[in-house]
N, C-alpha and C positions, 0 to 999 in steps of 0.2 A: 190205164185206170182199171180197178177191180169192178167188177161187174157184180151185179146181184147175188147170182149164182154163188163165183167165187166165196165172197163177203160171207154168205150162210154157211158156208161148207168151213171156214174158218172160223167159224164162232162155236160150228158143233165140237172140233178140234180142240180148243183150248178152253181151257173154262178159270173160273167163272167167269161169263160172259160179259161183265161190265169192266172186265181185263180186256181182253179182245177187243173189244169196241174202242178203247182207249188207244190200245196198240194199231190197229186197222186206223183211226181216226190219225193217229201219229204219223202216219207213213203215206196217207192220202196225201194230207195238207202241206207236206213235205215233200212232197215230189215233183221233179220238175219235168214236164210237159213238153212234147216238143212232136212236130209234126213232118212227116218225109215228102217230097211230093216226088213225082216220078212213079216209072211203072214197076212193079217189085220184083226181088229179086228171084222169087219163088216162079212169076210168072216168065220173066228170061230165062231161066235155066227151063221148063217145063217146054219152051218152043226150039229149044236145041235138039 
């Protein structure tokens, strides 16, 4: 999911801004969500 941050720094990007917000709003609601459990893979390679 985009974050705050993100979301503003793509709005400054593309203009006008009531395009962006459309397009950001398009690809939110649109996305499909899905969660990992286990320990990452970032952390197993860092303890090798």
């Amino acid at each position: 999911m985009l974050g705050t941050t993100n979301s503003v720094r793509i709005i400054e990007l593309v203009n006008p801004p009531i395009i962006t917000h459309a397009i950001l709003d398009w690809i939110i609601h649109s996305a499909i969500r899905f969660e990992l459990k286990g320990e990452s893979m970032r952390k197993k390679m860092k303890k090798q």
